[in-house]
PyMOL Python script that loads the backbone (N, CA, C, O; Angstrom):
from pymol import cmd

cmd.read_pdbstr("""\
ATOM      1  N   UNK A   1       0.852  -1.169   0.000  1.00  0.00           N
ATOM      2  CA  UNK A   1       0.000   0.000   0.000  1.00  0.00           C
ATOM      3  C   UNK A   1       0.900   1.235   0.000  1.00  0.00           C
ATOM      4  O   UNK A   1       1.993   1.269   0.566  1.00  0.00           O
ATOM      5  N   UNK A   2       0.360   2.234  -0.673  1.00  0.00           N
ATOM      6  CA  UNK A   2       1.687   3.419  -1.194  1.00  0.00           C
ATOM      7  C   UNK A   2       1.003   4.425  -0.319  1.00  0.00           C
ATOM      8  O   UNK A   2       0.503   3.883   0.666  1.00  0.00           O
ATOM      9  N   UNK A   3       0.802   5.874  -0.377  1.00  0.00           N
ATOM     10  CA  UNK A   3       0.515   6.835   0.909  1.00  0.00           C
ATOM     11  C   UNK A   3      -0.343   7.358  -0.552  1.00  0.00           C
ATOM     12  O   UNK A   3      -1.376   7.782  -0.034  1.00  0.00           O
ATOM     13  N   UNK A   4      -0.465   7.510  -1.620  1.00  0.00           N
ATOM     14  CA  UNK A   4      -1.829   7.714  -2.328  1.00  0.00           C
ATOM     15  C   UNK A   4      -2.688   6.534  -2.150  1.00  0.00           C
ATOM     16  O   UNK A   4      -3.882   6.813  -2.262  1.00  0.00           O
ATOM     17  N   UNK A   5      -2.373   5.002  -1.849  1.00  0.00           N
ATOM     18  CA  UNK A   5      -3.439   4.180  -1.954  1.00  0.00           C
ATOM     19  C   UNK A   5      -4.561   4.673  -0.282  1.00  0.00           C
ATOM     20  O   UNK A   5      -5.787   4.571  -0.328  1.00  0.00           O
ATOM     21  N   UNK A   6      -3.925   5.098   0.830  1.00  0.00           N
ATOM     22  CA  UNK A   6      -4.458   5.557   1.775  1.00  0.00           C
ATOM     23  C   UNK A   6      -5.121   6.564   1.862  1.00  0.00           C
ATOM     24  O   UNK A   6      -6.272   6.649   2.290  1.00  0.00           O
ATOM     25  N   UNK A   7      -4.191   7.716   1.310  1.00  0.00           N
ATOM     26  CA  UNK A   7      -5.034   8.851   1.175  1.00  0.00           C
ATOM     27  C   UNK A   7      -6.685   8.532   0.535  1.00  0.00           C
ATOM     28  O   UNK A   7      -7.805   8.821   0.955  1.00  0.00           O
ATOM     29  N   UNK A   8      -6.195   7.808  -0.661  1.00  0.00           N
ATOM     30  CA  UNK A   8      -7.765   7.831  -1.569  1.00  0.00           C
ATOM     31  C   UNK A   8      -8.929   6.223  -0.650  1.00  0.00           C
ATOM     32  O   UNK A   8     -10.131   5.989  -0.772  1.00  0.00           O
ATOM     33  N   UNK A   9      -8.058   5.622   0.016  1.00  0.00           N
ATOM     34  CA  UNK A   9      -9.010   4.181   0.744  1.00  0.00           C
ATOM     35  C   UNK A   9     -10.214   4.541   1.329  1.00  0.00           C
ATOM     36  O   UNK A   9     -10.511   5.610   1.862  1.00  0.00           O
ATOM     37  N   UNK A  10     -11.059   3.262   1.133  1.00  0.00           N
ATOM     38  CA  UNK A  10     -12.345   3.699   1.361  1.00  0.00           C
ATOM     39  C   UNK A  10     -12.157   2.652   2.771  1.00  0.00           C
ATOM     40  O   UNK A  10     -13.149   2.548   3.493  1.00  0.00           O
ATOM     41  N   UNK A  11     -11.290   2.125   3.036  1.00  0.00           N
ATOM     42  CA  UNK A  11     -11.275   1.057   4.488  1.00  0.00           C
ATOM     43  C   UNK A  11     -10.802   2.232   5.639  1.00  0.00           C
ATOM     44  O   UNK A  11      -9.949   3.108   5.781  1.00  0.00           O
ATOM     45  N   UNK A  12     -11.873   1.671   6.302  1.00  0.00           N
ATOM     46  CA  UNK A  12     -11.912   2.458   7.961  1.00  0.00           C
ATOM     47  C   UNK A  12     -10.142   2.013   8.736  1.00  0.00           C
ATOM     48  O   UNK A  12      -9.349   2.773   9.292  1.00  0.00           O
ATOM     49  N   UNK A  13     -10.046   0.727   8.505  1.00  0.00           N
ATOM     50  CA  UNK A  13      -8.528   0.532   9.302  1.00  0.00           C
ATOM     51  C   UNK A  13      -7.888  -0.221   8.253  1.00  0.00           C
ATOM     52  O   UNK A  13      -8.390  -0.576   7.186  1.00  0.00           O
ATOM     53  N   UNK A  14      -6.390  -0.480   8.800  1.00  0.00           N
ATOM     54  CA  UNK A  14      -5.492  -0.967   8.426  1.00  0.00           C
ATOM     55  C   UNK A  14      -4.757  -1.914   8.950  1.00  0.00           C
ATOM     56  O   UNK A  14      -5.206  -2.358  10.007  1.00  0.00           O
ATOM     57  N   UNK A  15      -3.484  -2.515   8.459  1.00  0.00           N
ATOM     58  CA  UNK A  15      -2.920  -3.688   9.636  1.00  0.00           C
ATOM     59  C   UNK A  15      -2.064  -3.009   9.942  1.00  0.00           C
ATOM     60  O   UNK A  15      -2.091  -1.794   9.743  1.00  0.00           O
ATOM     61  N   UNK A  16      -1.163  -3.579  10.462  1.00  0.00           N
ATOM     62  CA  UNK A  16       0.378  -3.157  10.843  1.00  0.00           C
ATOM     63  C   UNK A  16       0.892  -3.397   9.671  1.00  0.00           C
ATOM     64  O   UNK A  16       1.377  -2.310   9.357  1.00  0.00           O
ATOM     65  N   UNK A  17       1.120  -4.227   8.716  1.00  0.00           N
ATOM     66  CA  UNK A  17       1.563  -4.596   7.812  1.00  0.00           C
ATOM     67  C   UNK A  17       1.745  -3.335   6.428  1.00  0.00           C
ATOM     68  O   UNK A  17       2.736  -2.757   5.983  1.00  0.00           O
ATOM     69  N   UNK A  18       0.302  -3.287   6.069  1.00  0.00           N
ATOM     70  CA  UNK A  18      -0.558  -2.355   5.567  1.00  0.00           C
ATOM     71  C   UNK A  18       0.468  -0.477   5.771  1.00  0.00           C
ATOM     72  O   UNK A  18       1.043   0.198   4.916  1.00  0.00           O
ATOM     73  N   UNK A  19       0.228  -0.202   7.552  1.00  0.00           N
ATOM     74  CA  UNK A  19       0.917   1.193   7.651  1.00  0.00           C
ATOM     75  C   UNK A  19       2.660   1.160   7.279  1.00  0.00           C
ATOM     76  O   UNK A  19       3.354   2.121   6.949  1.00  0.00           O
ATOM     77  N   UNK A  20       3.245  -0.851   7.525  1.00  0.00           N
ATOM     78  CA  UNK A  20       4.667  -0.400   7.841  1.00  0.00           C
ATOM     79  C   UNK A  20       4.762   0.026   6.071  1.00  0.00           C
ATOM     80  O   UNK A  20       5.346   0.977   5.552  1.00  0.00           O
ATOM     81  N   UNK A  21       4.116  -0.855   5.559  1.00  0.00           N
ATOM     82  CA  UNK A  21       4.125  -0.285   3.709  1.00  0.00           C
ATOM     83  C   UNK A  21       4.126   1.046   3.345  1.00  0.00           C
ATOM     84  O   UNK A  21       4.831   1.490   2.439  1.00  0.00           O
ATOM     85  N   UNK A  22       3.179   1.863   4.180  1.00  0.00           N
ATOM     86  CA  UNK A  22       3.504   3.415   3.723  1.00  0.00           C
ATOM     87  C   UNK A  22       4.471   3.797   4.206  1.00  0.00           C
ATOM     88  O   UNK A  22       5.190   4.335   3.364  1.00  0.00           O
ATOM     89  N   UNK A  23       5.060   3.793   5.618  1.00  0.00           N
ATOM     90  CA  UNK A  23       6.173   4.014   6.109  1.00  0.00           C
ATOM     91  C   UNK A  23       6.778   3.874   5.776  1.00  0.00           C
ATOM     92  O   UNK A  23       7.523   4.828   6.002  1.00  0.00           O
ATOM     93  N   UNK A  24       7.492   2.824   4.883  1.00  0.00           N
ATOM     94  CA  UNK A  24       8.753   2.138   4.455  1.00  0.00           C
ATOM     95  C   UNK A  24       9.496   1.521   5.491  1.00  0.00           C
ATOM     96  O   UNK A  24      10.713   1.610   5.655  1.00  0.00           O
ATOM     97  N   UNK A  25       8.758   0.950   6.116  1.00  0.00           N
ATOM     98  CA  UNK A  25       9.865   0.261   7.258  1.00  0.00           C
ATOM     99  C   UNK A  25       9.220  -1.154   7.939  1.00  0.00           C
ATOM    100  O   UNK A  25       8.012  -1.293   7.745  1.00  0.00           O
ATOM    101  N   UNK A  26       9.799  -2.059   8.601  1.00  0.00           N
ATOM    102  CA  UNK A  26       9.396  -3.244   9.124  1.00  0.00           C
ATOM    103  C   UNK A  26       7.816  -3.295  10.089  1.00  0.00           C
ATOM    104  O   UNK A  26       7.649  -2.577  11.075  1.00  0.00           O
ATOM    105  N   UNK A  27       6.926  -4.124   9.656  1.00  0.00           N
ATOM    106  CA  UNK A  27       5.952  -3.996  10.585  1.00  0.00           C
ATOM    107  C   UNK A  27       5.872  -4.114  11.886  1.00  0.00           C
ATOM    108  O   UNK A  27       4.918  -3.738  12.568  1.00  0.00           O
ATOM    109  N   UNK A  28       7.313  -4.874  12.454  1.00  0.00           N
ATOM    110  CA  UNK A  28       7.784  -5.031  14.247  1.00  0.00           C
ATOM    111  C   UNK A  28       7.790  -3.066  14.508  1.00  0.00           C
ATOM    112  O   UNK A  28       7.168  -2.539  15.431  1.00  0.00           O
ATOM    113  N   UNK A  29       8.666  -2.236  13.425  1.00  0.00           N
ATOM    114  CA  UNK A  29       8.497  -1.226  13.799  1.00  0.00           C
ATOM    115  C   UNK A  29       7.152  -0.520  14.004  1.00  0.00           C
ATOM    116  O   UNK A  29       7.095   0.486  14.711  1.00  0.00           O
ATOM    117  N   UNK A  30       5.874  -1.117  13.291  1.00  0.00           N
ATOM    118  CA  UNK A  30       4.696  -0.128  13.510  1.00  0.00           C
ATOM    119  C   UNK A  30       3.990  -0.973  14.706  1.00  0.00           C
ATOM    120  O   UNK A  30       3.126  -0.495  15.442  1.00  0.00           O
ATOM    121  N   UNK A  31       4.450  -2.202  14.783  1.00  0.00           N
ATOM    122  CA  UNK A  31       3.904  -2.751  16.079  1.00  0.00           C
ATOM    123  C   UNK A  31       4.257  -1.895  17.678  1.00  0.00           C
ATOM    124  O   UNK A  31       3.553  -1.924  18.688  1.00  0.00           O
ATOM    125  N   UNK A  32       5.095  -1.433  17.550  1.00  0.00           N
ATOM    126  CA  UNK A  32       6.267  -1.003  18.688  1.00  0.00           C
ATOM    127  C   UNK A  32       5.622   0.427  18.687  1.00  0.00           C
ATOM    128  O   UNK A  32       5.562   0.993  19.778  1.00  0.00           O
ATOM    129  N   UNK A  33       5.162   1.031  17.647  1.00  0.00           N
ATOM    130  CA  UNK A  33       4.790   2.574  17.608  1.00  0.00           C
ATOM    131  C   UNK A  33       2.873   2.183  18.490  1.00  0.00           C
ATOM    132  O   UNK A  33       2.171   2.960  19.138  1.00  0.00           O
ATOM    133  N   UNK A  34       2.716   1.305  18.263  1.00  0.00           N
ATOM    134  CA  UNK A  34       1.073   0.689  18.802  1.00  0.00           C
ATOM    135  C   UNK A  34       1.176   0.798  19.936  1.00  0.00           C
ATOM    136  O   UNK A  34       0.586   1.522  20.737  1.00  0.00           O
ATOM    137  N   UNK A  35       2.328  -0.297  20.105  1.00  0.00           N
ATOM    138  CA  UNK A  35       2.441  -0.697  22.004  1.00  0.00           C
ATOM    139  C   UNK A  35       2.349   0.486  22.682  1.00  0.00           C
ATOM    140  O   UNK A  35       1.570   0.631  23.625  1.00  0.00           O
ATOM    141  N   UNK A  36       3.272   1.573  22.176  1.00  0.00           N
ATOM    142  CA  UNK A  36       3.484   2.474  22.847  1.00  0.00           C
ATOM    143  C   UNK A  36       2.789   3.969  22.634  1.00  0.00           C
ATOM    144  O   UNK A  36       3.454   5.005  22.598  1.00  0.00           O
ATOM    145  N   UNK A  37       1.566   3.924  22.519  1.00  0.00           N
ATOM    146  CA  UNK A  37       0.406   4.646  21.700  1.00  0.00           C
ATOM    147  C   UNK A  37       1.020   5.830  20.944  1.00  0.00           C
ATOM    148  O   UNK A  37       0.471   6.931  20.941  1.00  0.00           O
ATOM    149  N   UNK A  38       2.680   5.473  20.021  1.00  0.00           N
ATOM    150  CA  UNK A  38       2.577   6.523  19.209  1.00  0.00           C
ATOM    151  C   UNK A  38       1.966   6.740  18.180  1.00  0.00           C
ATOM    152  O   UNK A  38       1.632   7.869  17.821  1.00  0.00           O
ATOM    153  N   UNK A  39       1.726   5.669  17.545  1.00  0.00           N
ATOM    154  CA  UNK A  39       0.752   5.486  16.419  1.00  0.00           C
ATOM    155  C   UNK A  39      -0.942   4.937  16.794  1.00  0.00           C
ATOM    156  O   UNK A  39      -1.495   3.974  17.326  1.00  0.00           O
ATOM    157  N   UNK A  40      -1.249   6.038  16.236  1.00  0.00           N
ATOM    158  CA  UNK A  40      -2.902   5.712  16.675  1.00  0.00           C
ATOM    159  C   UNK A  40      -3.585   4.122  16.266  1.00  0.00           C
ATOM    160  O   UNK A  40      -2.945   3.321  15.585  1.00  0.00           O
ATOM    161  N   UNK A  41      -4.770   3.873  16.721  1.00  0.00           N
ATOM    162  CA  UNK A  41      -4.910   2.470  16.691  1.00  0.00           C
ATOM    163  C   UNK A  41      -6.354   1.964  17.460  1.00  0.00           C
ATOM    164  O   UNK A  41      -6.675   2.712  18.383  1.00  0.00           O
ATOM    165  N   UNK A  42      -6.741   1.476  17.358  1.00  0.00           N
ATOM    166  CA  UNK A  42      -8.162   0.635  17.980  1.00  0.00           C
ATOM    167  C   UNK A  42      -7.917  -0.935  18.109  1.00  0.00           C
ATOM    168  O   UNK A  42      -7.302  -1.725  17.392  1.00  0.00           O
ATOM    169  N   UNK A  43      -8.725  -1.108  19.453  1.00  0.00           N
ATOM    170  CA  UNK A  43      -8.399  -2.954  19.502  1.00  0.00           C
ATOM    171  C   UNK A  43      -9.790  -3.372  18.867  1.00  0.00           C
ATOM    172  O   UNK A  43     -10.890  -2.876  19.112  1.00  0.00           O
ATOM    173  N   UNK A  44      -9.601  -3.999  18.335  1.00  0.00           N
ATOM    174  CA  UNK A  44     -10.995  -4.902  17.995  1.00  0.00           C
ATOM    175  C   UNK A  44     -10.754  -6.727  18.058  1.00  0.00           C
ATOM    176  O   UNK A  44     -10.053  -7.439  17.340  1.00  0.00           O
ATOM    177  N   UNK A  45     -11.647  -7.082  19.222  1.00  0.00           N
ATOM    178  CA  UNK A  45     -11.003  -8.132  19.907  1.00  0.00           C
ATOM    179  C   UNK A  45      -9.966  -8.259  20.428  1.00  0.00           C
ATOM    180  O   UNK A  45      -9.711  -7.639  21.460  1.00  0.00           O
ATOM    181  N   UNK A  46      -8.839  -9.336  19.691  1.00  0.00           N
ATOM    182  CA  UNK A  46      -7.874  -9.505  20.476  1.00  0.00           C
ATOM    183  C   UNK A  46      -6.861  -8.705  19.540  1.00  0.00           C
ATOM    184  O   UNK A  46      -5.675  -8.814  19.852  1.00  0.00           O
ATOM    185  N   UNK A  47      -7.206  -7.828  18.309  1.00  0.00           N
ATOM    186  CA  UNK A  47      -6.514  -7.295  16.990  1.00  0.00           C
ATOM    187  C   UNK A  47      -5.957  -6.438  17.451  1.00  0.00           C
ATOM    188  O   UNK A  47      -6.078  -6.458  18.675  1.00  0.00           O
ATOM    189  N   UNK A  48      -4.960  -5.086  16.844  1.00  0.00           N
ATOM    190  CA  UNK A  48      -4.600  -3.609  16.891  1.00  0.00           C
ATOM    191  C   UNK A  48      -4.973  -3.532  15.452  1.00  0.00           C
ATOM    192  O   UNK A  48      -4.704  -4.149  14.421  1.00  0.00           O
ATOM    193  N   UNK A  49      -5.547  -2.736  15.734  1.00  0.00           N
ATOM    194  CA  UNK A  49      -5.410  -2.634  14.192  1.00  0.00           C
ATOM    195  C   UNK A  49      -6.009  -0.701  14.112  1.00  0.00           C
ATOM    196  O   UNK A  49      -6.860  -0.199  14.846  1.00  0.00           O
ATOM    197  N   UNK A  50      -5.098   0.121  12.812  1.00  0.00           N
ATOM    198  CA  UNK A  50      -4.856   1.218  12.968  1.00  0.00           C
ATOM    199  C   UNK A  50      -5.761   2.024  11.900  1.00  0.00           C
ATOM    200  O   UNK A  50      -5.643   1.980  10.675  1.00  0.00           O
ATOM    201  N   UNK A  51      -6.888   2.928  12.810  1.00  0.00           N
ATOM    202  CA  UNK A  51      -7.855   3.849  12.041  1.00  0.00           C
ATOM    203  C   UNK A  51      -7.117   4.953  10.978  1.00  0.00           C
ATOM    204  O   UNK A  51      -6.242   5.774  11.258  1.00  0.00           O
ATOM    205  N   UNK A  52      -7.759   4.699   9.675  1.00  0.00           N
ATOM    206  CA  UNK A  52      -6.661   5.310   8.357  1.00  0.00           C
ATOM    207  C   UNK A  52      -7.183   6.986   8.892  1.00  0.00           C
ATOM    208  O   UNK A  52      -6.281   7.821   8.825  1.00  0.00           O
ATOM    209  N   UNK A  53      -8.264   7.386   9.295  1.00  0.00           N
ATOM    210  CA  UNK A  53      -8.593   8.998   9.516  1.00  0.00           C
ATOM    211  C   UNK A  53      -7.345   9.425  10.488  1.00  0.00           C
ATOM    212  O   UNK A  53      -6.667  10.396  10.150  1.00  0.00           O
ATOM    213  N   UNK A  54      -7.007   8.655  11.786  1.00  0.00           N
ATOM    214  CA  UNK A  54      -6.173   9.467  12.840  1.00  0.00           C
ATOM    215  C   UNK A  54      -4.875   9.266  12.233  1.00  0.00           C
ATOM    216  O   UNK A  54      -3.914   9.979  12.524  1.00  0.00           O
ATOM    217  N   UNK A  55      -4.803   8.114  11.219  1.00  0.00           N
ATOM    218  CA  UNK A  55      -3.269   7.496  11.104  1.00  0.00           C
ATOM    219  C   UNK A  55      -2.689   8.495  10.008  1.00  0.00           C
ATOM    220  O   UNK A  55      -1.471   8.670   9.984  1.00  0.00           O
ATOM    221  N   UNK A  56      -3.562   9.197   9.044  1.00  0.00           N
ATOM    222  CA  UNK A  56      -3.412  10.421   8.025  1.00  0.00           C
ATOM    223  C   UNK A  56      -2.959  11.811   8.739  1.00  0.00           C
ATOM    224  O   UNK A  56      -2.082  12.664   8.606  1.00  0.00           O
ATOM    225  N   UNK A  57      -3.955  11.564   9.485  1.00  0.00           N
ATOM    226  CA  UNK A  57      -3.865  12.778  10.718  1.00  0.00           C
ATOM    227  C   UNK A  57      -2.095  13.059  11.470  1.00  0.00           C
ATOM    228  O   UNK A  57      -1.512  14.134  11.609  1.00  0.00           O
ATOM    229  N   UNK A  58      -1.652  11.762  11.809  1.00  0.00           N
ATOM    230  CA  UNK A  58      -0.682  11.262  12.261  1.00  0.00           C
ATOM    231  C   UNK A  58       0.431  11.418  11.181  1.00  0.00           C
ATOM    232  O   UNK A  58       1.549  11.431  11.697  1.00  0.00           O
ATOM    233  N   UNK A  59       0.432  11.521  10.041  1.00  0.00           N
ATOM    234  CA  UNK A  59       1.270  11.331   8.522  1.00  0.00           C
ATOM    235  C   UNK A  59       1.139  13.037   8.413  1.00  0.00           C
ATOM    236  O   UNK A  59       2.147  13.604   7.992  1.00  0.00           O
ATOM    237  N   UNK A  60       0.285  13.653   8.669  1.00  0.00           N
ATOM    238  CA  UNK A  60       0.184  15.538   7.997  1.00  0.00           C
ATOM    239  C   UNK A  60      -0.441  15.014   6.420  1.00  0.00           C
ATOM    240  O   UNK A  60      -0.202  15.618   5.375  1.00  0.00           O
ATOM    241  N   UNK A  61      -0.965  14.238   6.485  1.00  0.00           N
ATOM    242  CA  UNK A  61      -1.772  14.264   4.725  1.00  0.00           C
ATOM    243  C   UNK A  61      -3.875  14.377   5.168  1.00  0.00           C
ATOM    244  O   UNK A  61      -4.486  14.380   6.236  1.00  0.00           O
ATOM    245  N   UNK A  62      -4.203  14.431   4.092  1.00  0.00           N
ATOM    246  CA  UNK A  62      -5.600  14.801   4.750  1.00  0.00           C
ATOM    247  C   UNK A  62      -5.842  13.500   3.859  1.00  0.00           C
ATOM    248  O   UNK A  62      -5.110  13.332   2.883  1.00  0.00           O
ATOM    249  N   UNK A  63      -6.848  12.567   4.159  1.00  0.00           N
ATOM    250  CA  UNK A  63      -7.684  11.288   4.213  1.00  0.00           C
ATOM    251  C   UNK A  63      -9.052  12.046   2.889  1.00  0.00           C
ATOM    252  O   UNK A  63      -9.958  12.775   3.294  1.00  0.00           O
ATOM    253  N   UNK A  64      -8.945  11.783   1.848  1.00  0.00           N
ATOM    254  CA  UNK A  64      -9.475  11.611   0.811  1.00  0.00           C
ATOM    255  C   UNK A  64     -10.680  10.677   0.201  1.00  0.00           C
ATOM    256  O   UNK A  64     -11.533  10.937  -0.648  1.00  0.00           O
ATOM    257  N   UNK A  65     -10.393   9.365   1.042  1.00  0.00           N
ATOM    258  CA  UNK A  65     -11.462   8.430   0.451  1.00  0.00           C
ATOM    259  C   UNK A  65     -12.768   8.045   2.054  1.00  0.00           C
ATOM    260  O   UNK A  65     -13.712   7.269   1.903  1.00  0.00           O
ATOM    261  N   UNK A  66     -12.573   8.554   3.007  1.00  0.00           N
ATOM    262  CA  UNK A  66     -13.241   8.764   3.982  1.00  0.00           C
ATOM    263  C   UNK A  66     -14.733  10.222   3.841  1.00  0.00           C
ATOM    264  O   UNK A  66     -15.648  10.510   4.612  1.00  0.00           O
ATOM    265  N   UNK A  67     -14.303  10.802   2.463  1.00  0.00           N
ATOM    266  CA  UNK A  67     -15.105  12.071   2.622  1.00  0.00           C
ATOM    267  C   UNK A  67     -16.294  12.027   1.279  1.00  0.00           C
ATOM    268  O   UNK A  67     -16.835  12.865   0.557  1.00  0.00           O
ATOM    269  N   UNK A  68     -16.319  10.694   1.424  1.00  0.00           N
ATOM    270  CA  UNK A  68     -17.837  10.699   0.143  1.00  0.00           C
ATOM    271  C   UNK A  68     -19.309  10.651   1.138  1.00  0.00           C
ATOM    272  O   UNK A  68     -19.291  10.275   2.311  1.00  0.00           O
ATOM    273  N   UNK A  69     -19.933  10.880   0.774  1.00  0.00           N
ATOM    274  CA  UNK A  69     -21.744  11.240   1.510  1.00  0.00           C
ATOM    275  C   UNK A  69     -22.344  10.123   0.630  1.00  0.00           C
ATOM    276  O   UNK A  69     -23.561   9.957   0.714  1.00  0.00           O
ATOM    277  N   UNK A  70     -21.667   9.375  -0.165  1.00  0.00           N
ATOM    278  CA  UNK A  70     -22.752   8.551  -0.701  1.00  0.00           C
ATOM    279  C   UNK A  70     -23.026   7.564   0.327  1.00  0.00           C
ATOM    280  O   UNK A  70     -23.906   6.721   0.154  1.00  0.00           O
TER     281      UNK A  70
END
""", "prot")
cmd.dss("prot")
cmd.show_as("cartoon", "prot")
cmd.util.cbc("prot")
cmd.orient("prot")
């Protein structure tokens, strides 16, 4: 996933996997940014898994595919 595929996503969250891809860096690293609530995130069940609105928010880009009314 590239930082235009996010900007324009119509998915509410992401994995770790998913953010370390825009980041460019290992997903242990976006795990470690979770643990330690630098990177925003929601549990769902036993998951982390990271909301693309705060995680844009978190990047300085504005979230694009979150703003349709249909």
């Amino acid at each position: 996933m590239s930082l235009d595929d996010l900007i324009h996503s119509k998915l509410a969250v992401i994995s770790h996997r998913q953010a370390a891809q825009v980041l460019g860096c290992d997903p242990r690293t976006v795990s470690a940014g979770v643990a330690n609530n630098t990177i925003p995130n929601v549990r769902i069940g036993s998951r982390h898994l990271i909301p693309v609105g705060p995680f844009c928010d978190f990047l300085g880009v504005r979230w694009l595919g979150g703003s349709d009314a249909n």
